[in-house]
Short mmCIF file of the C-alpha atoms (twelve columns), coordinates in Angstrom:
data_MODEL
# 
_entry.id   MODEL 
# 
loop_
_atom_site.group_PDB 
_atom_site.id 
_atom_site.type_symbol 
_atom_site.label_atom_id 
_atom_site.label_alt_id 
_atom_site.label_comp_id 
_atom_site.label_asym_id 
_atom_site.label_seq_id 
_atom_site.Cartn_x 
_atom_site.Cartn_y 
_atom_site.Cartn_z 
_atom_site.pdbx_PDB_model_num 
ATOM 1  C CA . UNK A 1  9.034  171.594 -43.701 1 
ATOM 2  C CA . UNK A 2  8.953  168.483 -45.396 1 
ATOM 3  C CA . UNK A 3  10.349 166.027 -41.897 1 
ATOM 4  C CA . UNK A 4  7.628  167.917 -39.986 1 
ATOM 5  C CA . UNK A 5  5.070  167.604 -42.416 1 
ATOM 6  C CA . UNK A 6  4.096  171.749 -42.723 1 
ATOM 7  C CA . UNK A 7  4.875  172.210 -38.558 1 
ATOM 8  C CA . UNK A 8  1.920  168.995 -37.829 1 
ATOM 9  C CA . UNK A 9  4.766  166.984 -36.597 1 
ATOM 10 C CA . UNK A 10 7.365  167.400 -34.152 1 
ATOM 11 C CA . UNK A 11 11.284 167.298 -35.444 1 
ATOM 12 C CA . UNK A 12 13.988 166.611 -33.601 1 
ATOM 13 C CA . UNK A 13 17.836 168.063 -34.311 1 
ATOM 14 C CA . UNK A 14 20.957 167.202 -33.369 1 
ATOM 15 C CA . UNK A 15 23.845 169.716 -33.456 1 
ATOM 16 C CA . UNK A 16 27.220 168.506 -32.241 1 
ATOM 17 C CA . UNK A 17 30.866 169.811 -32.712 1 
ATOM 18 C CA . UNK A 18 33.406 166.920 -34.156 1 
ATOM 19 C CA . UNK A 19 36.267 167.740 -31.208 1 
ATOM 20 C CA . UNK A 20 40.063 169.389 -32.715 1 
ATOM 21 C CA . UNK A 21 38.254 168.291 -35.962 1 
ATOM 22 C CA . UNK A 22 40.959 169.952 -38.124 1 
ATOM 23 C CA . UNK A 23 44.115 168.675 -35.783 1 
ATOM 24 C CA . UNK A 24 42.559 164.753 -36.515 1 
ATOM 25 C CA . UNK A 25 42.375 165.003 -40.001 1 
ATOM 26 C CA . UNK A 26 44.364 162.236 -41.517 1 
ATOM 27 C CA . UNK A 27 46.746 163.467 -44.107 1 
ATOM 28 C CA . UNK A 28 46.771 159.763 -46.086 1 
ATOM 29 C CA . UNK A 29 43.001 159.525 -45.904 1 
ATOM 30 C CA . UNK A 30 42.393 162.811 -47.078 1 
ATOM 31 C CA . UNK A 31 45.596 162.548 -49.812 1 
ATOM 32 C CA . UNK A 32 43.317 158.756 -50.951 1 
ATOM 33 C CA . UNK A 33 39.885 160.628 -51.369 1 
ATOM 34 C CA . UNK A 34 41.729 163.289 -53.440 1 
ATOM 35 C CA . UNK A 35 43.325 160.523 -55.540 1 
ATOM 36 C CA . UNK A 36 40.154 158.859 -56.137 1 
ATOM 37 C CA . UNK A 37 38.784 162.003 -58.189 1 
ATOM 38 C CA . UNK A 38 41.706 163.589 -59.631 1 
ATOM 39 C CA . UNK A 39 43.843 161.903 -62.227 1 
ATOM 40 C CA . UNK A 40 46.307 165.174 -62.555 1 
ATOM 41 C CA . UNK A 41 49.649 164.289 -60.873 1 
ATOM 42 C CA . UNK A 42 50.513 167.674 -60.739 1 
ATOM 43 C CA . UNK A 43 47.432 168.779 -58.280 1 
ATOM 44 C CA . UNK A 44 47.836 165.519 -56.512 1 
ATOM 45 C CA . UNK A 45 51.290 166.673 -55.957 1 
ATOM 46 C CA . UNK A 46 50.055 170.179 -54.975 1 
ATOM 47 C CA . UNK A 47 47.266 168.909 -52.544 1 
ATOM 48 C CA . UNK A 48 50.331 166.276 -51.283 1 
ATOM 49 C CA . UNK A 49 52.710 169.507 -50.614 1 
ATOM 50 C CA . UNK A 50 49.818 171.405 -48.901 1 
ATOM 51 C CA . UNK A 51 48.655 168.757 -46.660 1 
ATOM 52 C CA . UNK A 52 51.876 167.272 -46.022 1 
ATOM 53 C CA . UNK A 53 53.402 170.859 -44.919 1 
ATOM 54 C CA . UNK A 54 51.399 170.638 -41.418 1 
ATOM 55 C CA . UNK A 55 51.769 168.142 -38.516 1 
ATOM 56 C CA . UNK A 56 49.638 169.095 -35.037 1 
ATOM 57 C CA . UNK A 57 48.558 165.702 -33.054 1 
ATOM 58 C CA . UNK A 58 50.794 163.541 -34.465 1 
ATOM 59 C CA . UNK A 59 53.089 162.486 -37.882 1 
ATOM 60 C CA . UNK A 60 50.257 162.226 -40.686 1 
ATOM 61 C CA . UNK A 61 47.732 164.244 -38.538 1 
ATOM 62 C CA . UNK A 62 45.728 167.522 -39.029 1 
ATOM 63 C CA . UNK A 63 45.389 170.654 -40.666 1 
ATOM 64 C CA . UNK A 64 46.044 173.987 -39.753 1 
ATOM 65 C CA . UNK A 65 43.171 176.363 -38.253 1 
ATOM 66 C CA . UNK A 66 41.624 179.226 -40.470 1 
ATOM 67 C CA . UNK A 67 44.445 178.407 -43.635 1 
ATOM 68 C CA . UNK A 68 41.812 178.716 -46.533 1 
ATOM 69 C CA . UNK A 69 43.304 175.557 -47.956 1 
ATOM 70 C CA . UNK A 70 41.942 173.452 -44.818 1 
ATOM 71 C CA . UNK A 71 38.806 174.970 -45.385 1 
ATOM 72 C CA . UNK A 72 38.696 173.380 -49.059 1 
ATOM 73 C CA . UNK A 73 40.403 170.213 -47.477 1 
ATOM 74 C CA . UNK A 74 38.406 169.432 -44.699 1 
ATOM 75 C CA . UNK A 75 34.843 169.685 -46.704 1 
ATOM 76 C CA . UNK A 76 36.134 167.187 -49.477 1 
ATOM 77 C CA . UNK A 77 37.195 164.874 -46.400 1 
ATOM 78 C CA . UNK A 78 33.768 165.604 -44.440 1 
ATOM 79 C CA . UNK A 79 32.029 164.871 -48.476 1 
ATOM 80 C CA . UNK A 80 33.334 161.220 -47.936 1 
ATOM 81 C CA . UNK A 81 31.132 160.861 -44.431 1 
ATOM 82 C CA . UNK A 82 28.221 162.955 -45.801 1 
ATOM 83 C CA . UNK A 83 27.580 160.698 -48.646 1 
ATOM 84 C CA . UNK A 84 28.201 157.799 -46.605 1 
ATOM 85 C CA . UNK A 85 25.218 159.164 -44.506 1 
ATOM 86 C CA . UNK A 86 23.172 159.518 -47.014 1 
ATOM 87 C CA . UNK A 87 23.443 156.532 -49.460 1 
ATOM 88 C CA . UNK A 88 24.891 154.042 -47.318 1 
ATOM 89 C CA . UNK A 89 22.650 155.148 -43.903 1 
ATOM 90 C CA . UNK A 90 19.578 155.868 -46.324 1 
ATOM 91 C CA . UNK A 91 18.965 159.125 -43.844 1 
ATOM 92 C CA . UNK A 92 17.391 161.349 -45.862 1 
ATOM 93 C CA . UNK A 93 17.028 164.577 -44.022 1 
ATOM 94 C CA . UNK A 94 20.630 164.477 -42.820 1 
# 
């Protein structure tokens, strides 16, 4: 309600798939971003274990499909590009 102003304004939306999102997910980006807010070696050596236990496009590449792990994974990696969207980008009704 607020981008259109209480329906006096026309919005626009964009809704778009990111491609074998999960099998491009890079395991020492992800594994970075993880390090950067935990300071427990033992969870960084779970979250290592987890993400490390998968290859699918490549060495260092992706996550598998419908594991509830990836789930957690992939919207802690997705986090870093949302924020950067936000603050960085200054869109504010991303």
């Amino acid at each position: 309600m607020k981008v259109s102003k209480s329906n006096s304004r026309a919005c626009w939306v964009l809704k778009c798939d990111v491609r074998k999102f999960f099998a491009s997910i890079d395991h020492e980006k992800l594994i970075e971003i993880f390090k950067r807010h935990i300071n427990d070696i033992e969870t960084i050596w779970l979250v290592e274990r987890i993400v490390e236990s998968f290859q699918s496009t490549g060495l260092g590449k992706g996550l598998p499909l419908g594991n509830l792990t990836s789930q957690l994974l992939v919207n802690v990696y997705m986090n870093e590009f949302d924020q950067f969207v936000k603050h960085k980008l200054k869109r504010i009704s991303y």
